[in-house]
C-alpha positions in Angstrom: 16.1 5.9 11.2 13.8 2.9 10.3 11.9 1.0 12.6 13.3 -2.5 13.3 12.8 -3.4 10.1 9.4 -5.5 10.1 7.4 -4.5 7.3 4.0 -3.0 9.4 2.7 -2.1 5.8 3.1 -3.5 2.4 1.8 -2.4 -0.9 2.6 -4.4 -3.8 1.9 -3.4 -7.7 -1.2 -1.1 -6.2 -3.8 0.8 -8.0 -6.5 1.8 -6.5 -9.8 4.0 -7.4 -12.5 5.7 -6.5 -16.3 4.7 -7.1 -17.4 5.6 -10.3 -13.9 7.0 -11.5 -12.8 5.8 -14.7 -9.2 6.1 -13.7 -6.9 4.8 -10.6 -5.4 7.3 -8.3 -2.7 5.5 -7.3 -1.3 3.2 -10.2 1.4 0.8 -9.5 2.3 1.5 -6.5 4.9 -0.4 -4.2 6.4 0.5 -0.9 7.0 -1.3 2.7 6.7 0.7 6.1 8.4 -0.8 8.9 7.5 -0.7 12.7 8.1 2.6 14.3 9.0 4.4 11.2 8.4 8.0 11.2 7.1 8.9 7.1 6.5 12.2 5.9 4.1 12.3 2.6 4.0 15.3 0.4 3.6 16.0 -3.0 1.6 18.8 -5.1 -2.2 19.0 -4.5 -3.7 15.7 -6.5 -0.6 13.5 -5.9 -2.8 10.8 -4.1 -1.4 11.3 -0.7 -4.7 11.3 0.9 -5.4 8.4 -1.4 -2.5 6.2 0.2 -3.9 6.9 3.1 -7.4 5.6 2.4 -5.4 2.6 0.6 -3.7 1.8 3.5 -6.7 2.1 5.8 -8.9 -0.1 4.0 -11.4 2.6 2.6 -10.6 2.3 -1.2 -11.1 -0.3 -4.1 -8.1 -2.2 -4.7 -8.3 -3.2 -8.7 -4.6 -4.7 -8.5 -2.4 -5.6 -6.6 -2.3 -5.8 -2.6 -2.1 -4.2 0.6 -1.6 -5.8 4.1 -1.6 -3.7 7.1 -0.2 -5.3 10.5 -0.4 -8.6 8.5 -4.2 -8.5 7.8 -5.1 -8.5 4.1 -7.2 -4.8 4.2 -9.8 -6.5 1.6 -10.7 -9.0 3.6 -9.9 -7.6 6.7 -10.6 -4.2 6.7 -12.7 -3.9 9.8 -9.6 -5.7 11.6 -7.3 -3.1 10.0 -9.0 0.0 11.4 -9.3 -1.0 15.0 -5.4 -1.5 14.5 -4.7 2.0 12.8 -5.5 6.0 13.7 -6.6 8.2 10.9 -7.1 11.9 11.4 -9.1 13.4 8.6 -8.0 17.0 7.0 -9.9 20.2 8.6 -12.8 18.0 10.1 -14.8 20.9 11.9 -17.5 20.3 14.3 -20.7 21.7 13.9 -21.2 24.6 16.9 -24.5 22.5 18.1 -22.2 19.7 18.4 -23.5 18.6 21.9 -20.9 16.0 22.9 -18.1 16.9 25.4 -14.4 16.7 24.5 -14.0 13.7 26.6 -17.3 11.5 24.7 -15.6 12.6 21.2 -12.5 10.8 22.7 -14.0 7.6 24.0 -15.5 7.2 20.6 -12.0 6.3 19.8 -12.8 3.5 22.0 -16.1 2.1 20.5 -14.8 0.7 17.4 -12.5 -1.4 19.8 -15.4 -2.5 22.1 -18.2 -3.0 19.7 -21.3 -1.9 19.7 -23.3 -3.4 22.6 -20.5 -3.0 25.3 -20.0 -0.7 27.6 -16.7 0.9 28.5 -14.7 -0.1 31.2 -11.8 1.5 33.5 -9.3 0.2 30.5 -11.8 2.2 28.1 -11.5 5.5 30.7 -8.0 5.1 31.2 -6.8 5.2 27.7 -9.3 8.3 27.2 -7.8 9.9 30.2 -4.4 9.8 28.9 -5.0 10.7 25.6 -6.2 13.7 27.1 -4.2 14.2 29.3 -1.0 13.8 26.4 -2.2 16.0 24.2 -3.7 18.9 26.8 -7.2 19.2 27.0 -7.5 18.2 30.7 -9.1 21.6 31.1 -11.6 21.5 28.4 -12.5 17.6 29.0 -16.0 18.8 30.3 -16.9 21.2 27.0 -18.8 21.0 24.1 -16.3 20.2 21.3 -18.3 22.9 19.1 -17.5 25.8 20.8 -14.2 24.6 20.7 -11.7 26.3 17.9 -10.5 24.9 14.8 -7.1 24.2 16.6 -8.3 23.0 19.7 -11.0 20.3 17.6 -7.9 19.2 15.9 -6.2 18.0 18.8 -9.4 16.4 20.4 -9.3 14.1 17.2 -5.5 13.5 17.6 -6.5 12.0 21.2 -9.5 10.3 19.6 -7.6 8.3 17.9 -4.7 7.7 20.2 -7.1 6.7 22.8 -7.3 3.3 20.4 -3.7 2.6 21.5 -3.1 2.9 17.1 -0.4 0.5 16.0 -0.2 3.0 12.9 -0.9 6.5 12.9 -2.4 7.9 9.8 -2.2 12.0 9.7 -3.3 13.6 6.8 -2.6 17.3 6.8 -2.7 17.3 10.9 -1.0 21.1 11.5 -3.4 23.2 9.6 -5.6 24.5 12.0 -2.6 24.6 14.4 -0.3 27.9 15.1 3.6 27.3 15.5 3.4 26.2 19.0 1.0 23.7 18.9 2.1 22.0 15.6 5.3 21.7 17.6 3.3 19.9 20.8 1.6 18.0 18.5 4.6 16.9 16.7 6.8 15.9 20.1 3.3 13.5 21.0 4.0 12.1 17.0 7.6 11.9 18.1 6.5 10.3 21.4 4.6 7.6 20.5 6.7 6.5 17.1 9.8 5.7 19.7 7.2 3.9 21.9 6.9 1.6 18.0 3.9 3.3 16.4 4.2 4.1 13.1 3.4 7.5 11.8 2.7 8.3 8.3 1.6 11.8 8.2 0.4 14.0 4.8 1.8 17.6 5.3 2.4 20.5 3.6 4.2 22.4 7.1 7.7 21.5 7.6 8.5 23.7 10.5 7.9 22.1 13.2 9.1 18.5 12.4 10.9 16.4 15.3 14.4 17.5 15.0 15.2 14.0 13.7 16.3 11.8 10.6 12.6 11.1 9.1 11.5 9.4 5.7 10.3 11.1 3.2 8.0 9.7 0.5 7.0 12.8 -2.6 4.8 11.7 -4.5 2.7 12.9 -7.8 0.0 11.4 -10.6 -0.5 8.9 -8.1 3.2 7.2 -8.0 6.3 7.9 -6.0 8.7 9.7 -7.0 11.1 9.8 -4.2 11.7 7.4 -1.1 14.8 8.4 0.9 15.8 9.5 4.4 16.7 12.6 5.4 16.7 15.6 8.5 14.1 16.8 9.0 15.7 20.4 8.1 16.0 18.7 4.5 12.8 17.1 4.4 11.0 20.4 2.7 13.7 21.1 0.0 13.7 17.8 -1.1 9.9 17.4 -1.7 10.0 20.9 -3.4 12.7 19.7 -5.5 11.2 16.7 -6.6 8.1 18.2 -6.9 9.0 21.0 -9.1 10.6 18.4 -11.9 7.3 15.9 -11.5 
C-alpha cells in the first residue's frame, strides 16, 4: 500500500502563491509521500492540484511553511530537486514545424542531468533507448514529434521524463489525449516503475484505467485537503466525487 515508509516528500504548514496574486493557492497545507507510493490527486477544477505539483517541484513561491523533496530543501535547492523528479505538463502540444525527432525530445530528458556543455554518453543513449523502448515508440524514434498526434506526443513526454531515471514522478492530467488502451499501457509503465520505488503522484480526472491495485488518494479543494485515505482503485472515483460534491 505505502512505500517503505520514508517520507520522499514533506510539506509542512504550506502556502504557496503565484506571482502577483494577492492570495495563496495552497494554504496550510501538510502531507508526507513516502517512497514508492502510488497517489492519485483529484479534486474540482481550481482545487490546486496542479499547484501541488509546482509546490513540490520547486516552481512556486513558498510564503510559509516548507517543502523538502528527496531531502533537498526545494527553495534552496530547487535545481537539485528537478534533476531528481519527472513532471509531465497537461495537453503540451507540439507545434507541427516542430523539427526535432521523437528520440532528441527524449534525450532532452537527459540534459538537465548532464548540464549544459556535456555531451551525451552511451549511459545518456541507453536510458533514452529504454524509455522508448517502455513506453512504445521504437517505430516512430526517427519522426518529427509534430506530425505526431496528440496521444502519441503525450507519451514521448512520458519517456522524456523517465529517461531521467525520476525518483518522483509528477503526472498532471497524463490520460487526456490518450484513448482507453493507451491510458491503460501508460498506466501499467506508472505501475511498473512505482514497484521498481518511484513515487508517482499523478493529477487525474480518468479513473478507468487505474492499476488494479490499493492506491492513495488525496481530494483536494480551495487549495487544502480534504481527504487522505487508501483505497482500490475501483473506489478511488467515488470517493473523490463524494468528497468533492460536499467541498
Amino acid at each position: 500500500m505505502a512505500g517503505d515508509l520514508h517520507p520522499q516528500i514533506e510539506l509542512s504548514g504550506v502556502y504557496t502563491t503565484y506571482m502577483g496574486a494577492e492570495l495563496p493557492v495552497i494554504r496550510d497545507m501538510s502531507i508526507d509521500i513516502n517512497k514508492g507510493e502510488f497517489v492519485i490527486i483529484g479534486g474540482p477544477n481550481g482545487a490546486g492540484k496542479t499547484t501541488l505539483l509546482e509546490t513540490i517541484n520547486g516552481m512556486l513561491h513558498i510564503t510559509h511553511g516548507s517543502v523538502r523533496v528527496c531531502g533537498l530543501d526545494v527553495t534552496r535547492q530547487g535545481v537539485e530537486v528537478r534533476k531528481k523528479t519527472g513532471y509531465v505538463l497537461q495537453s503540451f502540444a507540439f507545434d507541427p514545424l516542430t523539427p526535432f525527432t521523437v528520440e532528441h525530445v527524449v534525450m532532452m530528458g537527459r540534459y538537465g542531468i548532464l548540464g549544459c556543455f556535456r555531451n551525451p554518453s552511451e549511459p545518456d543513449y541507453r536510458a533514452v533507448e529504454e524509455s522508448i523502448k517502455m513506453l512504445g515508440l521504437e517505430d516512430l524514434s526517427e519522426k518529427p514529434i509534430g506530425t505526431l498526434s496528440g496521444g502519441q506526443q503525450q507519451k514521448v513526454l512520458i519517456a522524456q521524463n523517465l529517461a531521467k531515471k525520476p525518483e518522483i514522478m509528477l503526472l498532471d492530467e497524463p490520460f487526456s489525449n490518450l484513448d482507453l488502451f493507451t491510458r491503460e499501457f501508460v498506466s501499467d509503465v506508472m505501475t511498473e516503475i512505482s514497484s521498481k520505488g518511484c513515487t508517482i503522484c499523478m493529477v487525474s480526472h480518468a479513473f478507468d484505467a487505474l492499476p488494479d491495485k490499493d492506491l492513495r488518494i488525496v481530494v483536494m479543494d480551495e487549495g487544502c485537503i480534504h481527504l487522505d485515505t487508501f483505497c482500490h482503485s475501483s473506489e478511488v472515483e467515488d470517493n473523490i466525487r463524494k468528497i468533492s460534491a460536499v467541498s
